[in-house]
C-alpha positions as CSV (number, residue, x, y, z in Angstrom):
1,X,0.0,0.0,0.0
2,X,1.3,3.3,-0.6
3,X,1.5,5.9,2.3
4,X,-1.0,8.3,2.4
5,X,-0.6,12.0,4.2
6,X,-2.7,13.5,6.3
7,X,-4.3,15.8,3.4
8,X,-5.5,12.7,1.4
9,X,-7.1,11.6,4.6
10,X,-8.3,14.9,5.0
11,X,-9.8,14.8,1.7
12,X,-10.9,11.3,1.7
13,X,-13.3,12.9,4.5
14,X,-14.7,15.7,3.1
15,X,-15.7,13.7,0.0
16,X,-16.9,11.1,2.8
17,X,-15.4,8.0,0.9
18,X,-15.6,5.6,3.5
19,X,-13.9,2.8,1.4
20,X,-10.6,5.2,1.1
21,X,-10.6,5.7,4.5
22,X,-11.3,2.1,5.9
23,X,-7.9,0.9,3.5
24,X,-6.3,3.8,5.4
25,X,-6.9,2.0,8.4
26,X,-4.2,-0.2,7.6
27,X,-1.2,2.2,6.8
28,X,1.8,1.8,8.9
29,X,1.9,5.3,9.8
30,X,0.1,6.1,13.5
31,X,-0.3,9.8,12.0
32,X,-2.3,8.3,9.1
33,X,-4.3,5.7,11.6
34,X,-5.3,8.3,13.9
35,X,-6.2,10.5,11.6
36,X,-9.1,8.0,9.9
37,X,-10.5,6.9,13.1
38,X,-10.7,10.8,13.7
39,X,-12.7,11.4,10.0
40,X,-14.7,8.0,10.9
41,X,-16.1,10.0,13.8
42,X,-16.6,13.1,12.3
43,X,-18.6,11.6,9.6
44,X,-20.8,10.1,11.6
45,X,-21.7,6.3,10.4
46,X,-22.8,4.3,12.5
47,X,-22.2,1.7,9.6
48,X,-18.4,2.0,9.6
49,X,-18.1,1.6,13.7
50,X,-16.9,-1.2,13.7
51,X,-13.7,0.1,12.2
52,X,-13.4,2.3,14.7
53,X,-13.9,-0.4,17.5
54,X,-11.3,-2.4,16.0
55,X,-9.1,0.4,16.0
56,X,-9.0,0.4,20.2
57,X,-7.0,-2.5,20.0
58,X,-4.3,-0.7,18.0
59,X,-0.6,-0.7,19.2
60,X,-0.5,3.7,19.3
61,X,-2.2,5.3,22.4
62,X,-3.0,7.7,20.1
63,X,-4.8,5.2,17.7
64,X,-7.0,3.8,20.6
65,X,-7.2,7.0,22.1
66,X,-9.1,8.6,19.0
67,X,-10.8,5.4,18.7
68,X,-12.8,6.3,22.3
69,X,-13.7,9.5,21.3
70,X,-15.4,8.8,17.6
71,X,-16.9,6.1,19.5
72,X,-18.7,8.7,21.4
73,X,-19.2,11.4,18.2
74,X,-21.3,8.5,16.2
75,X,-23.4,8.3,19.2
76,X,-24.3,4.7,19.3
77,X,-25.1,3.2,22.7
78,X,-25.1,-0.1,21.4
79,X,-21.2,0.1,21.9
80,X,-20.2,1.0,25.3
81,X,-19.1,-2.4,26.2
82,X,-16.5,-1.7,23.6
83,X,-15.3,1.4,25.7
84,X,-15.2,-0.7,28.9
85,X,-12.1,-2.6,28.2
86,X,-10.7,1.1,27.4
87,X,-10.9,1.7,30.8
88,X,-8.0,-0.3,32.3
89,X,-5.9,0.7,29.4
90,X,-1.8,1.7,30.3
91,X,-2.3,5.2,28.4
92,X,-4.7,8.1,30.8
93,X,-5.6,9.4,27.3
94,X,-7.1,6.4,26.2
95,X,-8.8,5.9,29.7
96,X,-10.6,9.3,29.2
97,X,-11.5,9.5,26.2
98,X,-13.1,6.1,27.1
99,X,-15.1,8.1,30.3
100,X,-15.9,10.9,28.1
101,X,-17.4,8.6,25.4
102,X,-19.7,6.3,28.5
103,X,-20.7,9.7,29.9
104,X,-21.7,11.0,26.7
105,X,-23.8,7.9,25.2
106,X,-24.5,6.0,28.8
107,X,-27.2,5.9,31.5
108,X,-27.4,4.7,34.8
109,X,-26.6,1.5,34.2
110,X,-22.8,2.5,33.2
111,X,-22.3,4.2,36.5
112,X,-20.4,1.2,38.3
113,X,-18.1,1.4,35.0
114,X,-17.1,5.3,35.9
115,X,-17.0,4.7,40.1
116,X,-13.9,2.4,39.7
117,X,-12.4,5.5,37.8
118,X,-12.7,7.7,40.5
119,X,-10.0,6.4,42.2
120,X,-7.7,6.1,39.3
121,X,-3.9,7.3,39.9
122,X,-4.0,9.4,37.3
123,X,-5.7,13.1,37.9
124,X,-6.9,13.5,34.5
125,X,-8.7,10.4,34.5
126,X,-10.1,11.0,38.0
127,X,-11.5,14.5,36.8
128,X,-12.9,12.5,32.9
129,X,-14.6,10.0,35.7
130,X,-16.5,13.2,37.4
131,X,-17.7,14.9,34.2
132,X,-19.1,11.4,32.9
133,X,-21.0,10.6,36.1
134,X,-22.3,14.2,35.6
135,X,-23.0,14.1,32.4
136,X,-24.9,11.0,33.2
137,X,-26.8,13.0,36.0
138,X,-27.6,15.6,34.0
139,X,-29.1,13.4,31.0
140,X,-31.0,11.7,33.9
141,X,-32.4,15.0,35.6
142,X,-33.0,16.9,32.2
């Protein structure tokens, strides 16, 4: 496959070809990765998540930590056990894009998911873990 840059990704997303993108998925380059699972998310199928979901098991923390966050653009609930795993990743970044992504697309019932964050040794995460369970509240209140 021949490398790609980040303005034919670029482009591949504003003409929203999804096919272009998904063979992107597999260059070598993390830049090139990241930047697909970012377009995935911006354009918004719900079709192609499963790219994207594949994508958090990618060797870059930056790869799997773009992966959490188009997660939660698309919007589907249907994958928040996806995030889960996310959770106990080594990178903070991954963990709270993870948190951001259950707070933005979860309910009640992923609260116990967000508690064990709370605790986490990392500050960032601790404070993604408090904006998810009040997103969450907020959702359940409004």
């Amino acid at each position: 496959m021949n490398e790609l840059s980040r303005m034919d990704v670029e482009n591949m997303m504003l003409e929203k070809d999804l096919e272009g993108l998904i063979v992107a998925l597999k260059s070598r380059d993390e830049h090139i990765r990241k930047g697909v699972v970012e377009a995935l998310g911006q354009i918004g199928s719900k079709k192609e998540i499963k790219y994207i979901i594949k994508s958090l098991d990618d060797e870059s923390w930056a790869v799997r930590a773009s992966a959490t966050q188009s997660i939660g653009k698309i919007g589907d609930k249907n994958v928040i056990e996806h995030l889960v795993p996310a959770l106990n990743d080594e990178n903070w970044a991954v963990r709270c894009g993870a948190l951001e992504s259950i707070g933005e697309l979860g309910n009640t019932n992923d609260i116990d998911h967000i508690l064990k964050s709370l605790s986490d040794k990392d500050p960032h995460v601790q404070k993604a873990a408090e904006e998810a369970l009040e997103n969450i509240r907020k959702k359940r209140v409004g």
